[in-house]
C-alpha positions in Angstrom: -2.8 -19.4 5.1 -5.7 -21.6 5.1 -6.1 -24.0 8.1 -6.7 -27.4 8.3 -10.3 -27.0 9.1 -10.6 -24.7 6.0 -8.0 -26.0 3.6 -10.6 -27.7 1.5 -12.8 -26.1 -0.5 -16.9 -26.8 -0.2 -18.1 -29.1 -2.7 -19.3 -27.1 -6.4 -16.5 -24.2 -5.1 -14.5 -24.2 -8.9 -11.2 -25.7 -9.1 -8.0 -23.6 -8.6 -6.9 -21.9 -11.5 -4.0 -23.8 -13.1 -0.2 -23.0 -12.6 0.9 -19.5 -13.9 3.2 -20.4 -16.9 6.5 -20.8 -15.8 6.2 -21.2 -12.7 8.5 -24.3 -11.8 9.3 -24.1 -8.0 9.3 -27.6 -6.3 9.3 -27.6 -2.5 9.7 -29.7 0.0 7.3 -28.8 3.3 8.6 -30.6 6.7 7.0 -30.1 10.0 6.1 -32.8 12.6 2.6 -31.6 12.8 0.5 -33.7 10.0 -2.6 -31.5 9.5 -0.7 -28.5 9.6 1.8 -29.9 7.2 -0.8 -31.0 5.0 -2.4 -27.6 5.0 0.9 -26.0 3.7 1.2 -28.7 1.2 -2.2 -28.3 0.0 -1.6 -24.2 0.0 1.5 -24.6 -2.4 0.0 -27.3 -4.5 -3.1 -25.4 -5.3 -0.7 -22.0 -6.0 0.5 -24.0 -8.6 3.8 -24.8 -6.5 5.0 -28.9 -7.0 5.6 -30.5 -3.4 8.3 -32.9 -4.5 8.0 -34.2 -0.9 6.9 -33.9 2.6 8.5 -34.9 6.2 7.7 -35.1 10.0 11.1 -35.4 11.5 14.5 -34.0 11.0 16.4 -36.8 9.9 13.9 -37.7 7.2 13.6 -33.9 5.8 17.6 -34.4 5.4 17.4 -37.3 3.3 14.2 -36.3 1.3 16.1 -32.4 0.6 19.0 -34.3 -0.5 17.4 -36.7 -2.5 15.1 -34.4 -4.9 17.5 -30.8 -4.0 14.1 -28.8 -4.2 14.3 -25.4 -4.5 12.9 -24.7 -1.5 13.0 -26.4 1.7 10.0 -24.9 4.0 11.3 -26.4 7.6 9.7 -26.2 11.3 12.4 -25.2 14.0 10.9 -28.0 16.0 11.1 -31.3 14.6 11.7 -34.4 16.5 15.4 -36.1 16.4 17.0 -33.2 14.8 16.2 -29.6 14.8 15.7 -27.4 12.0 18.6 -25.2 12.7 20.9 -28.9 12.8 18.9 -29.5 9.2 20.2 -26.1 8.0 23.2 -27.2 9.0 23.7 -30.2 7.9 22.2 -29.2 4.2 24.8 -26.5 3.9 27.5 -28.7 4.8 26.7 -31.2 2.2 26.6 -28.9 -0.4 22.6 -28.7 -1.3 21.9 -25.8 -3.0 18.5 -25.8 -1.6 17.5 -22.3 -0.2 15.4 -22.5 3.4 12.4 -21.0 4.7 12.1 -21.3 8.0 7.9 -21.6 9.2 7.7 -22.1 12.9 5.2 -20.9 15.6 8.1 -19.2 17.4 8.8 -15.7 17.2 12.1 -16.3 19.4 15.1 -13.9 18.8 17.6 -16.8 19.4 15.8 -18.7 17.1 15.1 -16.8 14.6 19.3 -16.0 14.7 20.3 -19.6 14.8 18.5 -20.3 11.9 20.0 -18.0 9.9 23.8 -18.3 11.1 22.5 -22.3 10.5 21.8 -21.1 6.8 18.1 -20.2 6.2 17.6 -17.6 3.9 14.2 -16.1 5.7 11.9 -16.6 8.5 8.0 -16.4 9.0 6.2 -17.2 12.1 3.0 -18.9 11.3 0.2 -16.4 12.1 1.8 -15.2 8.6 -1.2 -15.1 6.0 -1.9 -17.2 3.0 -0.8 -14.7 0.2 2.3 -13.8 2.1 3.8 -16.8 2.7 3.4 -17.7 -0.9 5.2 -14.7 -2.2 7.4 -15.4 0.2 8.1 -19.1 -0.8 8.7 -17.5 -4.1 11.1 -14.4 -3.3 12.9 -17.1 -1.1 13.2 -19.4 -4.8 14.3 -16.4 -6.3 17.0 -15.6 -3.8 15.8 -13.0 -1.9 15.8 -13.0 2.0 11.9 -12.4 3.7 11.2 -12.3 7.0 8.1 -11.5 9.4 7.8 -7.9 9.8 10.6 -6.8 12.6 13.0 -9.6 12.4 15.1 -8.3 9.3 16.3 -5.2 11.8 17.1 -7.7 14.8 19.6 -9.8 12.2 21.2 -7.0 11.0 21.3 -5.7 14.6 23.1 -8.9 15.6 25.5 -8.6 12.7 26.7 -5.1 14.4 27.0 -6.3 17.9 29.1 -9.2 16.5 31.4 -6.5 14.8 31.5 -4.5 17.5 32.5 -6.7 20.2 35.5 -8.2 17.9 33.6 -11.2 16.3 34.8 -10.3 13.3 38.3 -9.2 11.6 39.0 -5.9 11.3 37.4 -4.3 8.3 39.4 -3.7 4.8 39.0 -3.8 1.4 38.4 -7.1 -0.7 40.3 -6.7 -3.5 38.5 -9.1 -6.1 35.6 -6.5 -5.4 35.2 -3.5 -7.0 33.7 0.0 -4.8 30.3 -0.7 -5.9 30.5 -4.4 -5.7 31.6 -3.9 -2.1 28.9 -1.6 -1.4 26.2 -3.1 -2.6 27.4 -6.4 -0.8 27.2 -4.6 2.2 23.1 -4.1 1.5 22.8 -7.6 0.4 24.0 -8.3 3.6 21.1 -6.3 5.4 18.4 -8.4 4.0 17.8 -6.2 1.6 16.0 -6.9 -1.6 17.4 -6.0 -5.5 14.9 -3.6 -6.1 15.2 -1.5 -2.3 19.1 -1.7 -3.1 18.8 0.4 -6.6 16.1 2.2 -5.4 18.3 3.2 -2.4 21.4 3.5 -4.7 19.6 5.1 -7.6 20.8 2.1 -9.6 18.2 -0.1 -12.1 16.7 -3.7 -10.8 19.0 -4.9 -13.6 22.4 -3.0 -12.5 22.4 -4.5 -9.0 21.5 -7.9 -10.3 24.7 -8.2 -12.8 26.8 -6.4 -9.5 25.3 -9.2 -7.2 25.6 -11.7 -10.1 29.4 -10.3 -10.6 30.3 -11.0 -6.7 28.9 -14.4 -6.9 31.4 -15.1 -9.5 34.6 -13.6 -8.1 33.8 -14.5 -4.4 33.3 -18.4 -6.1 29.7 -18.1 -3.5 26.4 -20.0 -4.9 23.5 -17.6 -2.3 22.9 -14.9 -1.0 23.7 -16.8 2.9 27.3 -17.0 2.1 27.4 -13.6 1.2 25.9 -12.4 4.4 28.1 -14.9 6.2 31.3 -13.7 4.0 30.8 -9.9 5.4 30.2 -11.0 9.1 33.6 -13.0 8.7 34.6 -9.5 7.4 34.0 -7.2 9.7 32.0 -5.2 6.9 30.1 -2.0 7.9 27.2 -3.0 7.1 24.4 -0.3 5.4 22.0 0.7 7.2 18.7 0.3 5.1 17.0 2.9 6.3 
C-alpha cells in the first residue's frame, strides 16, 4: 500500500489505467488518521474503486455507511467516540448490508475476534501490501472472508473452544439443510473460500456457489457473517480446512 509520502505519483509518471470494465465497488474508507486515510482513499480510487465517502470518527462512519450502504466499509478499530467493533455492531443491527474490512495497526487476538463476532467479514493489519489489500477489498465485495496470514486459524480456533466449553447448543441436524448443504456450511464457517471448498470437496467453483446460494435462501441469511454466527449458535463441528 502506498504511503502518504509516496501516494502521489512524480510529475510526467502516466495516469492510472482506467477502471477494469465492470468493476462497480463503492467504498467507504474511515480511519481517524487523515494522511493515512487519504492514502487508502487515493489507493482505491486509482484501482478504479469509487470512495462514496470517507470518515474520521465512529459516529460519523455510522451515518455516512448508512447513508450511501457501500459495499464495502474499510474501518480502523480505533476511532474516536465509537469503536469500530461498536460500528460493526451497530451496522448489523440496523440492517446495512454493507460487508466490513477491518484495516487497523493492531494485530491483537481479542481484537481481531471482537471484530468479527461484531460482524466484520475479514481483517488486515496494515503492514499489508498495496496489491493485497486491494484484492482483498474485492474478495471482501464479493463475499468472501480475508484475513492477514495466521488470523483465519485463531477464529476458527475460537469457534472450537466456544463449542467445547458449552457456548453453544449441542450439535444436531438442521433440517431445512440438506447433508451437503450442512457440510459445506460447516467450511464456510472456517473462513474458507468457494474455490478451497470444491477443491477440498472435489466439487466445481459453481456447485458450492448454488449450495451456499441454496443455504442463504432456506436459512432466510443475507452474508456469509450470519452463517458463521448461525453454526457457532449451533454447536456445528466445524471442518477443519486443512
Amino acid at each position: 500500500m502506498t504511503t502518504p509520502q509516496d501516494a502521489t505519483p512524480p510529475q510526467g509518471q502516466p495516469a492510472s489505467p482506467p477502471r477494469p470494465a465492470g468493476e462497480h465497488i463503492r467504498v467507504v474508507v474511515a480511519d481517524d488518521h487523515p494522511m493515512w486515510r487519504d492514502a487508502v482513499a487515493r489507493d482505491l480510487a486509482d484501482a478504479g474503486f469509487e470512495v462514496v465517502a470517507t470518515a474520521d470518527d465512529g459516529r460519523s462512519t455510522l451515518a455516512r455507511a448508512r447513508a450511501t450502504v457501500p459495499d464495502v466499509l474499510v474501518l480502523d478499530l480505533n476511532l474516536p467516540g465509537m469503536g469500530g467493533a461498536q460500528v460493526c455492531a451497530a451496522l448489523a443491527a440496523a440492517g446495512v448490508p454493507t460487508r466490513i474490512l477491518i484495516l487497523s495497526a493492531s494485530g491483537d487476538h481479542q481484537d481481531v475476534l471482537d471484530a468479527v463476532k461484531a460482524g466484520a467479514l475479514g481483517y488486515l493489519v496494515k503492514s499489508a501490501g498495496r496489491e493485497e489489500f486491494l484484492a482483498a477489498v474485492r474478495a471482501t465485495a464479493a463475499g468472501e472472508p480475508v484475513f492477514t496470514a495466521g488470523l483465519a486459524g485463531l477464529v476458527l480456533g475460537e469457534f472450537r473452544r466456544v463449542k467445547a466449553a458449552g457456548g453453544g447448543t449441542p450439535e444436531r441436524p438442521i433440517p431445512e439443510l440438506t447433508d451437503r448443504e450442512t457440510e459445506i456450511l460447516k467450511y464456510v464457517a472456517t473462513g474458507m473460500g468457494y474455490k478451497e471448498i470444491a477443491a477440498t470437496l472435489f466439487l466445481s467453483h459453481r456447485t458450492v456457489q448454488n449450495h451456499v446460494q441454496n443455504i442463504f435462501g432456506k436459512l432466510q441469511m443475507h452474508n456469509r457473517v450470519e452463517l458463521v454466527r448461525f453454526a457457532m449458535e449451533r454447536g456445528l463441528h466445524l471442518a477443519d480446512p486443512s
